[in-house]
C-alpha positions as CSV (number, residue, x, y, z in Angstrom):
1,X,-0.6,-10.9,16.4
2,X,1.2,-8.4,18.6
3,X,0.4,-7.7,22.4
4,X,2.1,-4.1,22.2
5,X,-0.1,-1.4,23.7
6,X,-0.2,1.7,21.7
7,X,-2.0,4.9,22.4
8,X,-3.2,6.4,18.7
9,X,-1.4,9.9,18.0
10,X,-4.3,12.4,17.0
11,X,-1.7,14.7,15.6
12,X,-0.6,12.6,13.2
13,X,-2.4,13.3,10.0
14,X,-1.2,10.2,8.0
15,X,-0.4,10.1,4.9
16,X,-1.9,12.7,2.2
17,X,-5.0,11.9,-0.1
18,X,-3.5,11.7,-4.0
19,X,0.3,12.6,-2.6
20,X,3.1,11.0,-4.2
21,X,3.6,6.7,-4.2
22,X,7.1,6.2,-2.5
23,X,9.4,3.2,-2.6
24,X,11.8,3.2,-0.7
25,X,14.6,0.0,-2.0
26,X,16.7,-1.2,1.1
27,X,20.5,-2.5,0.9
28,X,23.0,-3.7,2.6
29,X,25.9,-2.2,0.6
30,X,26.3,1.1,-1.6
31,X,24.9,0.7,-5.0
32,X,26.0,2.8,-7.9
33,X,23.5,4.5,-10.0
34,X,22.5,2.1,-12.7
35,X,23.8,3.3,-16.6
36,X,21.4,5.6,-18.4
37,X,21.0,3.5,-21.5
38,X,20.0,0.2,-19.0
39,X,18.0,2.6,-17.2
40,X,15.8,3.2,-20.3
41,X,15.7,0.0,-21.6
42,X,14.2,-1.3,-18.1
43,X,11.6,1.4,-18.0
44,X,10.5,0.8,-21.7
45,X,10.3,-2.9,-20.8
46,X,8.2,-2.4,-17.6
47,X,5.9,1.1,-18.4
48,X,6.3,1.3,-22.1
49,X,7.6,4.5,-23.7
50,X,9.7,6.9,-21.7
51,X,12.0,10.5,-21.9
52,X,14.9,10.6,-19.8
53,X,14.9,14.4,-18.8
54,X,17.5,14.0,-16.3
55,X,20.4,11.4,-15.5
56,X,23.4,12.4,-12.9
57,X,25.1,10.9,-9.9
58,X,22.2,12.1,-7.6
59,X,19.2,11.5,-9.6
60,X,17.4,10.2,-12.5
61,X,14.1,11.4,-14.2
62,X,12.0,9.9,-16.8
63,X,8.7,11.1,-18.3
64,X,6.1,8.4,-18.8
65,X,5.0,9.3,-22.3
66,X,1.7,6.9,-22.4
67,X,0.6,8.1,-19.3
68,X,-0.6,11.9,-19.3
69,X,-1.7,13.8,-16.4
70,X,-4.3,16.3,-17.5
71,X,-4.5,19.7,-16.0
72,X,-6.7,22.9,-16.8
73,X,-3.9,24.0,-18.7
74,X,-3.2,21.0,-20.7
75,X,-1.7,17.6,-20.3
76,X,1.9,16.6,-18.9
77,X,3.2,13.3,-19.0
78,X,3.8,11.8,-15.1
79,X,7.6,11.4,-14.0
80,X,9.2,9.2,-12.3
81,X,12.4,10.1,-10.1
82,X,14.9,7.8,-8.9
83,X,17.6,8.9,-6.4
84,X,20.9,8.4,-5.5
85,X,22.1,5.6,-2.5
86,X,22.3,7.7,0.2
87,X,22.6,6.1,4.1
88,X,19.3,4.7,5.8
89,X,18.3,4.7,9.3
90,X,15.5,2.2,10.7
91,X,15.3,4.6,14.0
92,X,13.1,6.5,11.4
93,X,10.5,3.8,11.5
94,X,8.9,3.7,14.9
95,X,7.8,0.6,16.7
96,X,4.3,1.4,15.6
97,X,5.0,0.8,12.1
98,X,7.3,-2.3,12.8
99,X,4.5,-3.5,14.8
100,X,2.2,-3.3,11.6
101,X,4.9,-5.1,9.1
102,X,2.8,-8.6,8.3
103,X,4.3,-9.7,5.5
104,X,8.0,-9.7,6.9
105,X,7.6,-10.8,10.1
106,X,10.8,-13.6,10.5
107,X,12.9,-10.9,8.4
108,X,11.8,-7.3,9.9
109,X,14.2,-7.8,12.4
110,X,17.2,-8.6,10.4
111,X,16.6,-6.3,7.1
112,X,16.5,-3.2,9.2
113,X,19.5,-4.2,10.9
114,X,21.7,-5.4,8.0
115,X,20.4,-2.7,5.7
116,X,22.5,0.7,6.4
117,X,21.5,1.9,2.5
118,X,18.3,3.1,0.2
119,X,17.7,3.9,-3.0
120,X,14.0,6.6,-3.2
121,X,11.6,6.3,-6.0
122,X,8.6,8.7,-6.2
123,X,6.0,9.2,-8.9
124,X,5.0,12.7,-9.7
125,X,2.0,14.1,-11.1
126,X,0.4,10.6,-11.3
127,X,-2.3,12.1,-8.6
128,X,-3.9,13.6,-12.0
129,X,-4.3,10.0,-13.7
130,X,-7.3,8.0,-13.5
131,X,-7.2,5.2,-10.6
132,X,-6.7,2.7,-12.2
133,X,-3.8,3.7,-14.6
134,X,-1.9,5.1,-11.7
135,X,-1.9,2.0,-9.9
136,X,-1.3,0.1,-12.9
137,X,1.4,2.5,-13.6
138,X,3.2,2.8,-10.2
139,X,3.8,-1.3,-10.1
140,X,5.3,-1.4,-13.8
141,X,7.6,1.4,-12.1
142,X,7.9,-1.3,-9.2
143,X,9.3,-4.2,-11.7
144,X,11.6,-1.5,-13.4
145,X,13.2,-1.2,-10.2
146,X,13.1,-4.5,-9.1
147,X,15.2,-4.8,-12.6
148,X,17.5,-2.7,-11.9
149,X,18.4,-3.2,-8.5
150,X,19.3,-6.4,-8.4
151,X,20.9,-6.2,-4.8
152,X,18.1,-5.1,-3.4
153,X,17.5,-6.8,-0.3
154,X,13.9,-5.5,0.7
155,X,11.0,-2.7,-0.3
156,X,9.7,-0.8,1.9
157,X,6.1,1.4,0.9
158,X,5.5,4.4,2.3
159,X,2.5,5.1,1.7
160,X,1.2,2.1,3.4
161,X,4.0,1.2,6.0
162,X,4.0,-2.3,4.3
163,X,8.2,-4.3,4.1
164,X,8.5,-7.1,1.7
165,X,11.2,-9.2,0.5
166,X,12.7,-8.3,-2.7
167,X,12.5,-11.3,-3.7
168,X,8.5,-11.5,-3.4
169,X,8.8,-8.2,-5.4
170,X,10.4,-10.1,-8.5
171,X,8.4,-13.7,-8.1
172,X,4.9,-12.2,-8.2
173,X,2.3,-13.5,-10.3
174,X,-0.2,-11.1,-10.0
175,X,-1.7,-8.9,-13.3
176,X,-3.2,-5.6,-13.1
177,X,-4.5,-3.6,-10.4
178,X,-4.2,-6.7,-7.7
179,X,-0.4,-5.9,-8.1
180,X,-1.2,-2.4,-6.4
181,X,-3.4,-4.1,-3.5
182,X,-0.3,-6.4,-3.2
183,X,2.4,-4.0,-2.1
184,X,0.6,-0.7,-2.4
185,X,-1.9,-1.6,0.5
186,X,-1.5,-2.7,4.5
187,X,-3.9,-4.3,6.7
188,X,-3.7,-3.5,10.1
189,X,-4.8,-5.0,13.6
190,X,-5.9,-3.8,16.7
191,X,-7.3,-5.3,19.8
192,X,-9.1,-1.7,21.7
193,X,-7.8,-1.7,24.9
194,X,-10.3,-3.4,27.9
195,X,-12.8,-4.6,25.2
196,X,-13.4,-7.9,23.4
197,X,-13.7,-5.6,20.6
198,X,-11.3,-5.8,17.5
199,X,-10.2,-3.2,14.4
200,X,-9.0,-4.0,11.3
201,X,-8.1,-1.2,8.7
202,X,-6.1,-0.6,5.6
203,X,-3.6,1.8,4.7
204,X,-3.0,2.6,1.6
205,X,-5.9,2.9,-0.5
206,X,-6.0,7.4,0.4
207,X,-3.0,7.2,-2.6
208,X,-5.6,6.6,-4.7
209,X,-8.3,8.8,-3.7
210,X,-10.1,5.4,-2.9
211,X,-11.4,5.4,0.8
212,X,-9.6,3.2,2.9
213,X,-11.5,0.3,5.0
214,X,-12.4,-0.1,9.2
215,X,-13.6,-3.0,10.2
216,X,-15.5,-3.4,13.9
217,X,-16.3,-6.8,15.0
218,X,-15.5,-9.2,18.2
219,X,-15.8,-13.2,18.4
220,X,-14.3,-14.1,14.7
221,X,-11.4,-15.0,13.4
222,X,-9.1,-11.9,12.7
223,X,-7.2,-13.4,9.9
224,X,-10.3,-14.1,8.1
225,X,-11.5,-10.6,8.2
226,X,-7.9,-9.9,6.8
227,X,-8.3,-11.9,3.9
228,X,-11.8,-10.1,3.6
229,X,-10.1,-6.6,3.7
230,X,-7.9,-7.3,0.8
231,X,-10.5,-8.6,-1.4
232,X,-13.0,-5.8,-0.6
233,X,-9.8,-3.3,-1.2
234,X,-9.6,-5.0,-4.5
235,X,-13.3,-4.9,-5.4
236,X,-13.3,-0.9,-4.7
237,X,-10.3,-0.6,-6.9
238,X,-11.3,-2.9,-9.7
239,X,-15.0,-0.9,-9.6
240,X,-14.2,2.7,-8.7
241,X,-15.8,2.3,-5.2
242,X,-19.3,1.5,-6.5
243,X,-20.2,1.2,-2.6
244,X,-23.1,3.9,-1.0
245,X,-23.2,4.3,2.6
246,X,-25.9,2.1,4.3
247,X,-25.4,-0.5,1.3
248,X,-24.3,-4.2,3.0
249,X,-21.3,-6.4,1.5
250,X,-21.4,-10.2,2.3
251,X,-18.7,-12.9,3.3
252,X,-18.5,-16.4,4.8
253,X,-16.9,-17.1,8.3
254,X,-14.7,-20.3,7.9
255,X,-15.1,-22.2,10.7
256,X,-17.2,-24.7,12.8
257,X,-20.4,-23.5,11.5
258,X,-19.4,-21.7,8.2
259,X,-21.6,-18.5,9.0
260,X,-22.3,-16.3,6.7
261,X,-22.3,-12.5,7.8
262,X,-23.5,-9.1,6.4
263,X,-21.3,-6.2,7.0
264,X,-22.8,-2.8,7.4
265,X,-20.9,0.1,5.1
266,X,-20.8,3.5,6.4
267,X,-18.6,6.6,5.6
268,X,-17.0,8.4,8.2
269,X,-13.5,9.8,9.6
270,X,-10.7,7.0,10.3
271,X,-9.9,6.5,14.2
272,X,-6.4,5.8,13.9
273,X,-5.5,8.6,11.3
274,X,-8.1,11.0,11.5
275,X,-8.1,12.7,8.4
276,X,-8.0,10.0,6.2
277,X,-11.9,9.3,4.6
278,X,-12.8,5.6,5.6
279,X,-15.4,3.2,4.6
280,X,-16.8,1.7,8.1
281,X,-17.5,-2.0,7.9
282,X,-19.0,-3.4,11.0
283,X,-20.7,-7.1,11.3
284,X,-24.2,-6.0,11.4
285,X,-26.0,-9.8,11.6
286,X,-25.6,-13.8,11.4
287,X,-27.4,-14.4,7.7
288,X,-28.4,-17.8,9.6
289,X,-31.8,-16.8,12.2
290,X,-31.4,-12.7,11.1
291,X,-29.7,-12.6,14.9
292,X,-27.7,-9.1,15.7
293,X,-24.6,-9.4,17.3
């Protein structure tokens, strides 16, 4: 875990409830816009029928035809842009974020220094489709481009602040909505400064309209409540957030004495990005003797 000290910006609102899913595709060297006729045979592969409105040097557009977003004036299907290579700079990812990177640790380093070009994708509309089709959705979009781009050194989401190897992107085995928990969602850790106090929170979850998760706690294992994070992330996802404030969830601490714990569920406003609507879990008591902590 990482003994940088950082001080949380409250002007930073974060990123937007429902707004757009970003990918952002890192390389080392220019890559050429793929052909339009490969471009559509990828897309039909990986998110099933598709409309290519738009195909140029700069940018390329497809409607998703089998998923519709519904508006007060009727129903348009969702797009999904592509951009040109254009030049990337890592000096437009703060330390913060670095700090934050789990999954790429050993390679963080080295992609952002070797990688001086991007390729942008961006869904549009999608905010409109029901949770789970979106997510399901944006990661077909995902292997399309992991498809097409086969020089693709690393993907970096922006919605979540999460870098992964490209080649994680192409060997996952994962079905469904885990795919979107996967590389659409971060877990973060803090220690809080001159406390034995520690947070853990996920980024990520807003793009769904799905709260995202705080957790408050002191004398476990952080990498267990991690692991507990993702799969409550998962749960929320997989059940439309079935969860009521005041309501408890359960888990097991691995360890010496496998304890089990209840965690406490309470709605409220994040404390690292203000604006974004969290669901507050904090280790409310040992199962074992009823004892608060």
């Amino acid at each position: 875990m990482s003994a940088e000290l950082f001080q949380q910006n409250l002007a930073d609102e974060g990123p937007r409830p429902g707004g757009p899913f970003i990918i952002q595709m890192l390389f080392k060297d220019p890559v050429a816009m793929p052909d339009k006729v490969q471009m559509k045979a990828a897309m039909e592969r990986q998110v099933g029928a598709v409309e290519c409105f738009c195909h140029d040097e700069k940018t390329a557009g497809f409607a998703a035809l089998e998923h519709l977003a519904e508006f007060k004036d009727g129903k348009v299907p969702v797009q999904l842009m592509i951009t040109a290579c254009s030049p990337f700079e890592s000096k437009n990812i703060d330390d913060f974020l670095i700090s934050q990177m789990w999954d790429c640790q050993e390679d963080r380093e080295r992609i952002f220094q070797e990688c001086r070009y991007q390729v942008t994708a961006i869904d549009m509309l999608a905010a409109a489709l029901p949770l789970q089709e979106r997510a399901n959705l944006d990661m077909d979009f995902l292997a399309a481009l992991a498809e097409l781009y086969p020089t693709c050194e690393a993907f970096y989401f922006q919605n979540c602040g999460k870098l992964l190897l490209a080649t994680e992107v192409r060997e996952c085995s994962l079905t469904g909505t885990d795919r979107f928990i996967r590389f659409g969602v971060n877990v973060r850790f803090f220690n809080i400064q001159d406390t034995e106090d520690m947070l853990i929170d996920t980024v990520g979850m807003s793009t769904l309209f799905l709260p995202d998760l705080q957790y408050h706690f002191h004398g476990m294992d952080p990498n267990w409540v991690v692991n507990h994070a993702y799969n409550l992330a998962a749960y929320l996802l997989q059940n439309d957030n079935p969860i009521a404030s005041g309501e408890t969830v359960d888990g097991v601490v691995d360890g010496e004495m496998s304890r089990e714990v209840q965690w406490r569920c309470q709605y409220e406003q994040a404390l690292i990005q203000p604006v974004r609507e969290v669901l507050d879990v904090c280790m409310n008591e040992y199962a074992a003797g009823n004892r608060e902590v």
